[in-house]
Z-matrix of the N, CA and C atoms (Angstrom, degrees):
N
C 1 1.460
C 2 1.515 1 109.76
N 3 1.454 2 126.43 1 120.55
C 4 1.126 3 121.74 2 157.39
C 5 1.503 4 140.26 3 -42.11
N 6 1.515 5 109.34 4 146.43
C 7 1.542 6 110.22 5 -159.57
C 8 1.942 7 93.62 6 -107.89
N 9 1.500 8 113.04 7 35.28
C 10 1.242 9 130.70 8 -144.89
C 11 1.933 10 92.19 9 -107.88
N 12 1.433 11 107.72 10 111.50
C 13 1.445 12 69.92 11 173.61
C 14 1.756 13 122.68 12 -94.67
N 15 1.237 14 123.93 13 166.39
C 16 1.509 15 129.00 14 174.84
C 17 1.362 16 124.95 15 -22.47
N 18 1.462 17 119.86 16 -47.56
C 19 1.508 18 138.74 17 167.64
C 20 1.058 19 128.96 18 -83.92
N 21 1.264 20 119.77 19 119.14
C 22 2.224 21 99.42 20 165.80
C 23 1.645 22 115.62 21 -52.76
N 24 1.677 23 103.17 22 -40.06
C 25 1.264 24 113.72 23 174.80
C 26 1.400 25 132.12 24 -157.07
N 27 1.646 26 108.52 25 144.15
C 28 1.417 27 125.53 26 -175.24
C 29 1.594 28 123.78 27 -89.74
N 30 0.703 29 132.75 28 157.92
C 31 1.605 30 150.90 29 161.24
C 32 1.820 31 93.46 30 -82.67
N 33 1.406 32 89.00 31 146.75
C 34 1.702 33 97.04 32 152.86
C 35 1.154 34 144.49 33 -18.93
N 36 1.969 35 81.00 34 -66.36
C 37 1.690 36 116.06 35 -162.48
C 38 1.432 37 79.27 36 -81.29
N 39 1.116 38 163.24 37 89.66
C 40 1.466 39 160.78 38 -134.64
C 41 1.267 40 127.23 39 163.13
N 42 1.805 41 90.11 40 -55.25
C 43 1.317 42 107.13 41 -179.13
C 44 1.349 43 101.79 42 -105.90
N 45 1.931 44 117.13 43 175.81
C 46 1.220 45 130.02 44 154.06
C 47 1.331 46 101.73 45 -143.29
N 48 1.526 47 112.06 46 109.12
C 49 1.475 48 113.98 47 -175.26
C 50 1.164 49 94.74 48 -106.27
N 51 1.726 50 99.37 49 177.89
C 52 1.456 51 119.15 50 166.32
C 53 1.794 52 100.48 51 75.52
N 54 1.258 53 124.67 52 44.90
C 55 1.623 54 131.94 53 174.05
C 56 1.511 55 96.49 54 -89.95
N 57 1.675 56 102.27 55 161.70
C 58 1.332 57 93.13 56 179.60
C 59 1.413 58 87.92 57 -142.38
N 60 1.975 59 134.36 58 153.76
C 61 1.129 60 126.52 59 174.96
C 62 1.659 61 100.63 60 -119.41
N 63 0.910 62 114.41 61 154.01
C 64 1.645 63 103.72 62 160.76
C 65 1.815 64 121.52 63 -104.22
N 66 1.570 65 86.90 64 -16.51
C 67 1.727 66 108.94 65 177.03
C 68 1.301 67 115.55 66 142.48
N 69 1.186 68 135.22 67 -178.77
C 70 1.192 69 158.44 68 -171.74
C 71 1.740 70 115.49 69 49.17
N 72 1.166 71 105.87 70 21.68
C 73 1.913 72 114.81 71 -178.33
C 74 1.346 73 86.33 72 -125.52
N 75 1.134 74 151.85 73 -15.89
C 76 1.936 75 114.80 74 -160.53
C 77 1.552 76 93.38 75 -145.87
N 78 0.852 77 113.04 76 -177.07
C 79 1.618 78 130.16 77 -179.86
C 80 1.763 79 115.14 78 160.02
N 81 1.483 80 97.14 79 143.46
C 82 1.745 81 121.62 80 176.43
C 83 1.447 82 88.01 81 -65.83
N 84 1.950 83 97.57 82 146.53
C 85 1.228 84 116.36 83 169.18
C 86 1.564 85 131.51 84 -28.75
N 87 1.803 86 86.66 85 -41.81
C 88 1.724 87 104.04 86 -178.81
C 89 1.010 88 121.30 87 -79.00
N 90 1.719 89 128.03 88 -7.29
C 91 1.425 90 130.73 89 -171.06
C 92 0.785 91 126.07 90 132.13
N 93 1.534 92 108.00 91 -41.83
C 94 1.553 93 124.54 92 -171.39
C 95 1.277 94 127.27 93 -40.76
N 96 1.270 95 143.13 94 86.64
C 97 1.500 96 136.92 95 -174.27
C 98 1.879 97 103.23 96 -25.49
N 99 1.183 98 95.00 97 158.03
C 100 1.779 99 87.65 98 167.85
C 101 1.957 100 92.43 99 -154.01
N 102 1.231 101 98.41 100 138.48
C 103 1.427 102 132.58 101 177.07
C 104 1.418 103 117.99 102 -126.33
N 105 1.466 104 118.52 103 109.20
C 106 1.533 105 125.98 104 169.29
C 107 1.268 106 101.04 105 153.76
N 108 1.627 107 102.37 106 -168.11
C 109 1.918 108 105.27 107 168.66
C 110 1.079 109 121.28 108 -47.09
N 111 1.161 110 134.89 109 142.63
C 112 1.584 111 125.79 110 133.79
C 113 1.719 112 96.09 111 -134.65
N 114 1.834 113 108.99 112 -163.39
C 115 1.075 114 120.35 113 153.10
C 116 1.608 115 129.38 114 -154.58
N 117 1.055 116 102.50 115 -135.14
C 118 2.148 117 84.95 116 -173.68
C 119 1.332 118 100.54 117 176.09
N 120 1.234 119 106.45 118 151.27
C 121 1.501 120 125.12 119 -158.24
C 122 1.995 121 112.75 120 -118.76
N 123 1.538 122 107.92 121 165.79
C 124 1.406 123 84.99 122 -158.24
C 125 1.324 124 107.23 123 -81.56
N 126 1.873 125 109.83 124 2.01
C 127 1.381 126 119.71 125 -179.71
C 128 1.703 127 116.88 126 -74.87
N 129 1.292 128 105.92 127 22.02
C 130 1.559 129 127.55 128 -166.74
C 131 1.446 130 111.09 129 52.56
N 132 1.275 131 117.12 130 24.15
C 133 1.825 132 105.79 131 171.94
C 134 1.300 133 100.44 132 -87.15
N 135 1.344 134 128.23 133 161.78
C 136 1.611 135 151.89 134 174.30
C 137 1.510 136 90.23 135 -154.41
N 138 1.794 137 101.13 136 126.05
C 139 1.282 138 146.17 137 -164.70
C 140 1.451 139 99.97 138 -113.98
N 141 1.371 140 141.04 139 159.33
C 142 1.426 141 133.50 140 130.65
C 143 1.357 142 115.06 141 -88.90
N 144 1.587 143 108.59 142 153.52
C 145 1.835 144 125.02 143 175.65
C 146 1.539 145 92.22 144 127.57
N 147 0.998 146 121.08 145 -148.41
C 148 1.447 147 119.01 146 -153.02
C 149 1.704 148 79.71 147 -129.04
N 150 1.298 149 113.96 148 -63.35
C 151 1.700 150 129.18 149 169.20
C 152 1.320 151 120.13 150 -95.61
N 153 1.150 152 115.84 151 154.02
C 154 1.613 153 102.23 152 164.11
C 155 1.136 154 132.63 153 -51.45
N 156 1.265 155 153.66 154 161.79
C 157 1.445 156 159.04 155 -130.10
C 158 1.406 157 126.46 156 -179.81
N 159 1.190 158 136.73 157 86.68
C 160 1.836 159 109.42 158 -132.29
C 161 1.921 160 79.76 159 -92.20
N 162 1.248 161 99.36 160 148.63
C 163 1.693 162 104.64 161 -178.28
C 164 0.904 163 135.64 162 74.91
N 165 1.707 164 105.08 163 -5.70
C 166 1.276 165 126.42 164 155.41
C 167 1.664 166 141.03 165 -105.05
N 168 1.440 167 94.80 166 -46.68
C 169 1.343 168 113.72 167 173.14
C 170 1.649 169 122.01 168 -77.12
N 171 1.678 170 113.62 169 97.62
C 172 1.310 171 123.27 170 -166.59
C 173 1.797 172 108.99 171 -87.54
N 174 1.360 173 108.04 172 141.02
C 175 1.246 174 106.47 173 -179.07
C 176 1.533 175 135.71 174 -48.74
N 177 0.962 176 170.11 175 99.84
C 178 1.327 177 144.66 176 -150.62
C 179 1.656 178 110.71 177 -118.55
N 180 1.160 179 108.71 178 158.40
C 181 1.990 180 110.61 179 -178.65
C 182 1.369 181 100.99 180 -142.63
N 183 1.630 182 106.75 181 143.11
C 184 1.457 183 123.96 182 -172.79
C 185 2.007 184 109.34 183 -40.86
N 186 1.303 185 77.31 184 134.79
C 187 1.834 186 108.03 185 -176.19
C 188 1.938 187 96.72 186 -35.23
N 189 1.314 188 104.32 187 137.50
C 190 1.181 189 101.61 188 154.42
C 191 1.813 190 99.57 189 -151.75
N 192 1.443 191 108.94 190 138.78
C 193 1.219 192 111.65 191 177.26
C 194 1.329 193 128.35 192 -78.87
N 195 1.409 194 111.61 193 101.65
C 196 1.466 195 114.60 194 -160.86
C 197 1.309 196 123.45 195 -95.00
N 198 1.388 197 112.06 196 -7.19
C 199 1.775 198 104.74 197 127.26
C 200 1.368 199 160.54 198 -58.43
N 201 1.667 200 90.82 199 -3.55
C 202 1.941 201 92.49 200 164.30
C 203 1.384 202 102.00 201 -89.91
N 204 2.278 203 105.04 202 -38.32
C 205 1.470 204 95.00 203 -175.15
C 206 1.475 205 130.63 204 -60.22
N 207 1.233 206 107.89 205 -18.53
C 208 1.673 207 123.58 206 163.47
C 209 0.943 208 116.34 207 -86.40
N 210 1.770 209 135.64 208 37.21
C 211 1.353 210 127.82 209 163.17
C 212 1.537 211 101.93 210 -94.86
N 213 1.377 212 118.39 211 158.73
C 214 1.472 213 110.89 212 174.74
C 215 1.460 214 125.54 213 -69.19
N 216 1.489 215 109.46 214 132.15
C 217 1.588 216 106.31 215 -178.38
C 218 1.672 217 115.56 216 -77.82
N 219 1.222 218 125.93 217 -141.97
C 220 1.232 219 128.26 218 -163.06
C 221 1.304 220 116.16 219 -93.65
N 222 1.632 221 110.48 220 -7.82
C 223 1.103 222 118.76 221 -176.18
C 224 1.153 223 107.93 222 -132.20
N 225 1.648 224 127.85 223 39.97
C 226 1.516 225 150.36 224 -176.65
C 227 1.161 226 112.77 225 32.40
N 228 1.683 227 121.29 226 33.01
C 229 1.447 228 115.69 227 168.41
C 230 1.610 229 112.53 228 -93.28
N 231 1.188 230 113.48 229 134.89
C 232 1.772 231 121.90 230 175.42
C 233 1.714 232 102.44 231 -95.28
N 234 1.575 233 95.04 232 104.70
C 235 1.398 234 118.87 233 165.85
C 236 1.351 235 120.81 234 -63.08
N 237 1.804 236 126.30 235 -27.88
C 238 0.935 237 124.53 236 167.10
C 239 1.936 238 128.17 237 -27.42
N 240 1.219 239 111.37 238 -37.52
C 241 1.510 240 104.57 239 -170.13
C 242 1.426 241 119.55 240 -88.58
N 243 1.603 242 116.03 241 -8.77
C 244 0.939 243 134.60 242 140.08
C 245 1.760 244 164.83 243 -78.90
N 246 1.980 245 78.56 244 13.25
C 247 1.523 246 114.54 245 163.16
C 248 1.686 247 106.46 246 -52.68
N 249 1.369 248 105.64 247 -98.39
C 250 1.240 249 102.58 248 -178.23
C 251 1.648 250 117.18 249 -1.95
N 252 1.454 251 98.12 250 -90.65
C 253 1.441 252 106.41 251 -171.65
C 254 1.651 253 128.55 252 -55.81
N 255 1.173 254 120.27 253 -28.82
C 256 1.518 255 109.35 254 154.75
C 257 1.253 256 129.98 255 -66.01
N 258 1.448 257 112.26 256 3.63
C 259 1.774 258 118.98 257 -170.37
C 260 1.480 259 79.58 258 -107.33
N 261 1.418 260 137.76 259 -70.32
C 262 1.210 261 133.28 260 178.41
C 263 1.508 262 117.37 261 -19.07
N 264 1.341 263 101.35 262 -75.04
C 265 1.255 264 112.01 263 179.06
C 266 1.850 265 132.11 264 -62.31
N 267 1.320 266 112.27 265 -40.89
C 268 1.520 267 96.99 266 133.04
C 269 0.854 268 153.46 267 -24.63
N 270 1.747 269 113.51 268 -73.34
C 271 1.358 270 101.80 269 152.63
C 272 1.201 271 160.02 270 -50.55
N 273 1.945 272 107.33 271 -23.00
C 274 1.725 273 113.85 272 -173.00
C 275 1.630 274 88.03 273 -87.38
N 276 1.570 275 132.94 274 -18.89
C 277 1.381 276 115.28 275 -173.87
C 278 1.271 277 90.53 276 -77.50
N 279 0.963 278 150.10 277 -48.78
C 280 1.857 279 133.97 278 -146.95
C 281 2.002 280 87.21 279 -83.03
N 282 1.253 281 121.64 280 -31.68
C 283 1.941 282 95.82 281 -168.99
C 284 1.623 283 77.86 282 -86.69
N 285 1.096 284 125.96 283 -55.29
C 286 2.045 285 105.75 284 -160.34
C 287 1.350 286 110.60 285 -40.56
N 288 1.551 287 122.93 286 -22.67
C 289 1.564 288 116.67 287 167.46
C 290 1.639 289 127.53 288 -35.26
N 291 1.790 290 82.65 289 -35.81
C 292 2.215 291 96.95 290 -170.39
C 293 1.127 292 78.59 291 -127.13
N 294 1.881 293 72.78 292 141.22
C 295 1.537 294 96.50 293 159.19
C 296 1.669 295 123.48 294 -72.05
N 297 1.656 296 110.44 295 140.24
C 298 1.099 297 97.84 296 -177.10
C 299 1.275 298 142.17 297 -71.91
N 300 1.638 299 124.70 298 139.98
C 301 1.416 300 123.29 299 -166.66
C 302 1.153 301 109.70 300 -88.30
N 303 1.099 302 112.87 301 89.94
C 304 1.563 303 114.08 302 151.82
C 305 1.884 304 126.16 303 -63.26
N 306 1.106 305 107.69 304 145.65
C 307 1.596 306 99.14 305 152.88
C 308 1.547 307 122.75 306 -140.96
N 309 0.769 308 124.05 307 177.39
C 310 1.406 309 130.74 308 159.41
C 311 1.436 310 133.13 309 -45.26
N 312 1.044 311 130.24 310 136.70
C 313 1.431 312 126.29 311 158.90
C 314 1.314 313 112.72 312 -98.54
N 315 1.406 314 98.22 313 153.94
C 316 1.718 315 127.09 314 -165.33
C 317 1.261 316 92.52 315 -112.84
N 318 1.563 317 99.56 316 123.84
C 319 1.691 318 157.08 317 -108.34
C 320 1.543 319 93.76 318 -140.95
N 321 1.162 320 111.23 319 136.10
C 322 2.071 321 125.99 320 167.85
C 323 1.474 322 94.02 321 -45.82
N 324 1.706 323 99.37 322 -50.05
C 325 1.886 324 98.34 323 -168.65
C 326 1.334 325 108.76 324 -67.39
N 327 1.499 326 119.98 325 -33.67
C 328 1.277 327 95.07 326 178.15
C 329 1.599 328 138.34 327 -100.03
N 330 1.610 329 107.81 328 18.00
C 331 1.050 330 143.84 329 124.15
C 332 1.874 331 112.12 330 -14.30
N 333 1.731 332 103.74 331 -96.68
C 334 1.171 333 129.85 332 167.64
C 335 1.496 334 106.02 333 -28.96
N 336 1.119 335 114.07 334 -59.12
C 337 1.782 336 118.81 335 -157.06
C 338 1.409 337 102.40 336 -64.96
N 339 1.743 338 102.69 337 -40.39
C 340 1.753 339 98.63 338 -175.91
C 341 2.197 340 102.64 339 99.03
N 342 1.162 341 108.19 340 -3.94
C 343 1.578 342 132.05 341 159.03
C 344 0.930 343 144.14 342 -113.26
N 345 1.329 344 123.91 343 -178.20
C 346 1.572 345 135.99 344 170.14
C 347 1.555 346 100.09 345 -162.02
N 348 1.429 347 100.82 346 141.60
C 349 1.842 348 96.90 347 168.48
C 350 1.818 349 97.89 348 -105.97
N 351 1.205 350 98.16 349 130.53
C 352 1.554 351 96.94 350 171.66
C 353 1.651 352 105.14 351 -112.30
N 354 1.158 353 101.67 352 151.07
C 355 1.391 354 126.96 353 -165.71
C 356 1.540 355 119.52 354 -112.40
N 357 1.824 356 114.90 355 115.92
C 358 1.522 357 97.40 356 -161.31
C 359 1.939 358 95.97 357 -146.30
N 360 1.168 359 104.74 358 148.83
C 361 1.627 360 126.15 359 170.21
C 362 1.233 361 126.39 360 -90.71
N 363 1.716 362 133.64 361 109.68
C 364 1.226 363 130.35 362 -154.94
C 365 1.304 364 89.80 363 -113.30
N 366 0.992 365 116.58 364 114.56
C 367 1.973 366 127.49 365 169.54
C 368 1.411 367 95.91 366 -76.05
N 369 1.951 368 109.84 367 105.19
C 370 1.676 369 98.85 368 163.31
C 371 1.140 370 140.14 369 -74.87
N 372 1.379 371 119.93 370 -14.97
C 373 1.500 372 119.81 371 167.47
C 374 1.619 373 129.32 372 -37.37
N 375 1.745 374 82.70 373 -61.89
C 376 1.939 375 104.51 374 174.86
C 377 1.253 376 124.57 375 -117.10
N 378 1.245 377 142.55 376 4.33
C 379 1.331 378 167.74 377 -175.74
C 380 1.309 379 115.41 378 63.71
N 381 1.201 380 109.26 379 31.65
C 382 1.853 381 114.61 380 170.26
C 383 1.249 382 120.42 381 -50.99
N 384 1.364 383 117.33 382 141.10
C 385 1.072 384 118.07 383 -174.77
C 386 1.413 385 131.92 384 -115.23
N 387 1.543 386 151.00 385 134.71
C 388 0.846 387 133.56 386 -176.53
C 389 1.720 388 121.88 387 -135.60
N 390 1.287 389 130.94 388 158.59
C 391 1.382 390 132.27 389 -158.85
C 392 1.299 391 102.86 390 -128.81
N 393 1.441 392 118.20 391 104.59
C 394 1.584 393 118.34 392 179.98
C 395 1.531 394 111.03 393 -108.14
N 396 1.061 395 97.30 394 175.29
C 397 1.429 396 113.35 395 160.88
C 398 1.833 397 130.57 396 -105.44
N 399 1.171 398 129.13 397 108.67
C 400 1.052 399 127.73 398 -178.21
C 401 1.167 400 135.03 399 26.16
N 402 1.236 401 123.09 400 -56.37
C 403 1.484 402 156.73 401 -161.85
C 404 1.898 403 92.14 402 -88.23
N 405 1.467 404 118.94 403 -53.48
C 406 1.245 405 133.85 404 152.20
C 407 1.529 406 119.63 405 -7.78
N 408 1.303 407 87.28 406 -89.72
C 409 1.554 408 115.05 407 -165.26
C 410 1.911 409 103.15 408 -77.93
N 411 1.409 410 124.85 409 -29.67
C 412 1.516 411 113.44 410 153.51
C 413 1.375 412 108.37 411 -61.81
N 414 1.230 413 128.64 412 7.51
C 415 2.123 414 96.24 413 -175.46
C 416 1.509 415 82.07 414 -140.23
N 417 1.256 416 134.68 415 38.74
C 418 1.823 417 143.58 416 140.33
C 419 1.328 418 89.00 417 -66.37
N 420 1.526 419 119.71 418 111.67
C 421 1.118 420 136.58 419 146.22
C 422 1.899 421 116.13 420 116.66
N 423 1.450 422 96.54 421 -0.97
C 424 0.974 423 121.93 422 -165.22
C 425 1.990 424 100.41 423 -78.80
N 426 1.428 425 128.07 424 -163.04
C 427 0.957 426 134.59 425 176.70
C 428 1.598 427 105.62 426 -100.32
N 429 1.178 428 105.14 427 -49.53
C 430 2.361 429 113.21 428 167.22
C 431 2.104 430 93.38 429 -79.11
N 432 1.019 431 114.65 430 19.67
C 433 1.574 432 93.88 431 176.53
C 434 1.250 433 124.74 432 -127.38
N 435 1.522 434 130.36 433 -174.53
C 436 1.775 435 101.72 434 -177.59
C 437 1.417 436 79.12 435 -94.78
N 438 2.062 437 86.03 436 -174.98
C 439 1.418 438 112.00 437 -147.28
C 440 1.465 439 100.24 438 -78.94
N 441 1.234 440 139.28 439 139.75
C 442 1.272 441 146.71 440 149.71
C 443 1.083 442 123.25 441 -41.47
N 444 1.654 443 129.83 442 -43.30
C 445 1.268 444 133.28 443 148.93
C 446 1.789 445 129.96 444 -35.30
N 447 1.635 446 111.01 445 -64.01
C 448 0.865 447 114.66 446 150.89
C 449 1.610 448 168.08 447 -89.68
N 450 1.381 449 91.83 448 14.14
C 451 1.179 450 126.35 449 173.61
C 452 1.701 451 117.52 450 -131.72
N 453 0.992 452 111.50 451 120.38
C 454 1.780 453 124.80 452 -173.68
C 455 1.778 454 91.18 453 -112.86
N 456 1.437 455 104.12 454 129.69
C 457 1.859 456 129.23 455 -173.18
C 458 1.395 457 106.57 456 -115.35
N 459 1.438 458 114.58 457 127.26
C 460 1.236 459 125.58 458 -177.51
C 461 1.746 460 116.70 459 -135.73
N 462 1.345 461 130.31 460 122.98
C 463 1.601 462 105.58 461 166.08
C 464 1.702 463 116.14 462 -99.67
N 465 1.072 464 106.53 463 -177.63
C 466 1.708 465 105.41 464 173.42
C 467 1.873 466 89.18 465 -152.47
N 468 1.489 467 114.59 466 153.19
C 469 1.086 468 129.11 467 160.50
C 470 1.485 469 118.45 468 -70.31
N 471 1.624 470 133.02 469 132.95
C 472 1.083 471 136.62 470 -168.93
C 473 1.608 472 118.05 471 -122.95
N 474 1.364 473 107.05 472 81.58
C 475 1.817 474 106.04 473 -167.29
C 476 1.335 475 90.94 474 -54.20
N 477 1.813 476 97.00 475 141.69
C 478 1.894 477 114.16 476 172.07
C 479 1.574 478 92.00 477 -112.91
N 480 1.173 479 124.38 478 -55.18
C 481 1.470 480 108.76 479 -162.11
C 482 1.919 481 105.44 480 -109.89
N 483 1.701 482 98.17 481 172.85
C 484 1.279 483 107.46 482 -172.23
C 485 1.580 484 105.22 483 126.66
N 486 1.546 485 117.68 484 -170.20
C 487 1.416 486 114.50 485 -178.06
C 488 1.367 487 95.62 486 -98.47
N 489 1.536 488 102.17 487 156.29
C 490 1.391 489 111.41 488 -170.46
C 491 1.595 490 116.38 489 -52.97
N 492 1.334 491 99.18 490 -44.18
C 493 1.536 492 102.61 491 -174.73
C 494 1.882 493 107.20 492 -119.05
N 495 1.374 494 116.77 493 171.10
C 496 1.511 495 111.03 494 -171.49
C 497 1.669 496 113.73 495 -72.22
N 498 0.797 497 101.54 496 147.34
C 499 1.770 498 121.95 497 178.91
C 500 1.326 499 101.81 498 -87.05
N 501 1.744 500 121.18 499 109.36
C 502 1.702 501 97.52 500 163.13
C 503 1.472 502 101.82 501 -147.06
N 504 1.316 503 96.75 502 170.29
C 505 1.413 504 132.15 503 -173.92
C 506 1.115 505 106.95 504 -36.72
N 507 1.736 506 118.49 505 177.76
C 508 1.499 507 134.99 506 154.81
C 509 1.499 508 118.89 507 -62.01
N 510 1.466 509 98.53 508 -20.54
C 511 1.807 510 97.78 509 171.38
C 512 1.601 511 118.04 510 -117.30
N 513 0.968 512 104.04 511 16.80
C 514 1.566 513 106.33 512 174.53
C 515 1.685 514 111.36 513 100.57
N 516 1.277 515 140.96 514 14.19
C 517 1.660 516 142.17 515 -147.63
C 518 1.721 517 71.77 516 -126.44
N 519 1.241 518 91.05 517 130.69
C 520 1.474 519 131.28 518 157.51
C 521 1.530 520 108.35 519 -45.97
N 522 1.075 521 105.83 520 99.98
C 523 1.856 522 111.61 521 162.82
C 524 1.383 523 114.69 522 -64.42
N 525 1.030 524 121.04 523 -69.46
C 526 1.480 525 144.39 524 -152.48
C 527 1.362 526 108.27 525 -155.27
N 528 1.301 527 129.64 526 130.66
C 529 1.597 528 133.82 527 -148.70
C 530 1.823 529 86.18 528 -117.09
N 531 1.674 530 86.31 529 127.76
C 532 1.772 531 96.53 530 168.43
C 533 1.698 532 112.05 531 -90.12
N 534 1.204 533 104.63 532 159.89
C 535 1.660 534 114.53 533 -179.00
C 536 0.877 535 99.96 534 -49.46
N 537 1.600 536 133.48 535 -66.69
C 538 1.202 537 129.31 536 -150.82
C 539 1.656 538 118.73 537 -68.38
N 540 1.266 539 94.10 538 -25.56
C 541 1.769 540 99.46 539 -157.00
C 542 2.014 541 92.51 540 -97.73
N 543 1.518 542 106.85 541 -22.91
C 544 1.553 543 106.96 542 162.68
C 545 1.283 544 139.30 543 -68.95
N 546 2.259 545 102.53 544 -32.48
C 547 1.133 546 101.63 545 177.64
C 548 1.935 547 119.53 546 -92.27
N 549 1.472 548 95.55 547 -7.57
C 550 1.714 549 116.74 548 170.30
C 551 1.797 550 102.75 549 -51.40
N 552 1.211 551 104.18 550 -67.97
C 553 1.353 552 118.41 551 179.90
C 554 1.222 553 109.96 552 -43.99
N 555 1.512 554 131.02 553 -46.93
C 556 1.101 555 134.67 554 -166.38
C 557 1.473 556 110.56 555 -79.39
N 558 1.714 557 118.13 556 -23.36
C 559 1.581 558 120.55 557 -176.90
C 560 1.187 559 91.39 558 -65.66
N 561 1.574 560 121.53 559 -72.19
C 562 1.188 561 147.43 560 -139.74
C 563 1.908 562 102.96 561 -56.75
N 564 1.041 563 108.33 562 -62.39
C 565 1.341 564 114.09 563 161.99
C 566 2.104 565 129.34 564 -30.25
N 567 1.715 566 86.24 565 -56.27
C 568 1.467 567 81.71 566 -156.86
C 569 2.205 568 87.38 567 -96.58
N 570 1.584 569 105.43 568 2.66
C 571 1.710 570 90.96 569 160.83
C 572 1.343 571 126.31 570 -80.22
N 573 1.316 572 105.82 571 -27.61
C 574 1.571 573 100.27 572 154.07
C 575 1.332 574 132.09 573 -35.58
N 576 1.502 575 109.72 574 -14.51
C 577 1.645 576 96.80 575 171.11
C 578 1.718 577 94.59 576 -115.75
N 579 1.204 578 112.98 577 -47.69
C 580 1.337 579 128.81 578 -164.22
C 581 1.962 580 101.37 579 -99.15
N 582 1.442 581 118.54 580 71.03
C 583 1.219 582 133.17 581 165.32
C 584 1.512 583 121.84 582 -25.53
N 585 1.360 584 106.03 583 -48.03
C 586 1.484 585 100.26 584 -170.62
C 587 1.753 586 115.93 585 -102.07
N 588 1.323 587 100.93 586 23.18
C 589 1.827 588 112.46 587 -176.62
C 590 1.367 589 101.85 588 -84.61
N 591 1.646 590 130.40 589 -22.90
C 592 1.479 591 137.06 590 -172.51
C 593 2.014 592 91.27 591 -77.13
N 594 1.667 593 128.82 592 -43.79
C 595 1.169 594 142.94 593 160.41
C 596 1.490 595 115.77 594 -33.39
N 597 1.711 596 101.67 595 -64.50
C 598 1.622 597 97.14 596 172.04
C 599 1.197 598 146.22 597 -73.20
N 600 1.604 599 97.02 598 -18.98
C 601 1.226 600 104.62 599 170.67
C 602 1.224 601 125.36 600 -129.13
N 603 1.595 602 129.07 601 116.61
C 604 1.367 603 140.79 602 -123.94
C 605 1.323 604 89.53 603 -130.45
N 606 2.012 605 149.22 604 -16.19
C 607 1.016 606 111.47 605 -138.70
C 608 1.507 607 72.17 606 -160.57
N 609 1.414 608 116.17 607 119.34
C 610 1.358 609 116.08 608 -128.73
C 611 2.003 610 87.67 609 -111.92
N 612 1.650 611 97.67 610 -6.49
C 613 1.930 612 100.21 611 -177.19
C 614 1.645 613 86.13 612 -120.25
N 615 1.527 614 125.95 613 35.66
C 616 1.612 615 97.46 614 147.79
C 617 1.140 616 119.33 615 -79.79
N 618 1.629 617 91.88 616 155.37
C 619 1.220 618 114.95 617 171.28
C 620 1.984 619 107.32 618 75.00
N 621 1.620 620 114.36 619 24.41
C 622 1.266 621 100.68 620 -172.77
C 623 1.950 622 98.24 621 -115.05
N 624 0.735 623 120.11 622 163.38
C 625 1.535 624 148.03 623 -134.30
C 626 1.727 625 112.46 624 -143.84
């Protein structure tokens, strides 16, 4: 299992660092109890370190005591050595279900520009949603890409910088457009086709700078 997390990148409001365990809540894939900092994201990952750490900070999942599960069952087999790998394997079957979301990273230029185009996959059957990266969303329909049939691809522009909310006049006209009140406009608009994009995206200054 990768020590990779879900996002290239977080917002603040994202993280909650600086957690502390003393034991019996967290543990390494393999079992290992784990005691100290970590923290966790609202995408439900929990990392160890205080912050993330790239090469350092290993994923961790709620405590389970893997000394009862390694006591012998009824038929004196010790399940213990097969912790690890049923947690492994659990997990890569439930993400190999979706395709993976990649996205983009935010760029000096798009810094400068005051944007980002984000790139996303609308499953029409059930309205699933997905967040690619460029490279992604060109090979929808492709032979390495999802299906064109079942998946419909859309981008929208994503203001990162500026004041949070709009700047205006003595008569009400928009001075200078805030993130929040630019990228609102921008959900609201393009969920009218794509319903469950107001769902995915909850946090209306990611990714702003």
């Amino acid at each position: 299992m990768s020590d990779n997390r879900k996002r290239i990148y977080y917002t603040k409001a994202q993280i909650t660092e600086g957690l502390v365990t003393s034991g019996k809540e967290w543990m390494y894939v393999d079992g290992t109890e784990y005691i100290g900092q970590y923290h966790r994201y609202t995408t439900d990952e929990v990392f160890s370190e205080a912050t993330y750490i790239d090469g350092k900070s290993k994923i961790l999942i709620p405590y389970i005591d893997t000394k009862t599960i390694g006591q012998q069952n009824e038929l004196g087999i010790d399940t213990s050595k097969n912790f690890e790998y049923n947690s492994i394997k659990t997990l890569d079957v439930q993400i190999s279900q979706i395709p993976n979301p990649n996205t983009e990273r935010v760029t000096d230029r798009d810094i400068e520009v005051g944007y980002v185009v984000r790139y996303f996959a609308y499953k029409v059957n059930d309205g699933q949603l997905l967040e690619l990266n460029k490279e992604g969303y060109d090979s929808v329909g492709s032979p390495n890409g999802l299906d064109a049939i079942l998946w419909k691809k859309f981008n929208l522009r994503w203001k990162i910088t500026g004041p949070d909310n709009d700047i205006l006049d003595r008569f009400g006209n928009i001075k200078e457009s805030g993130i929040i009140d630019t990228n609102r406009r921008t959900l609201n608009l393009k969920s009218e086709e794509y319903p469950t994009l107001m769902e995915y995206i909850t946090d209306l200054t990611e990714y702003a700078v």
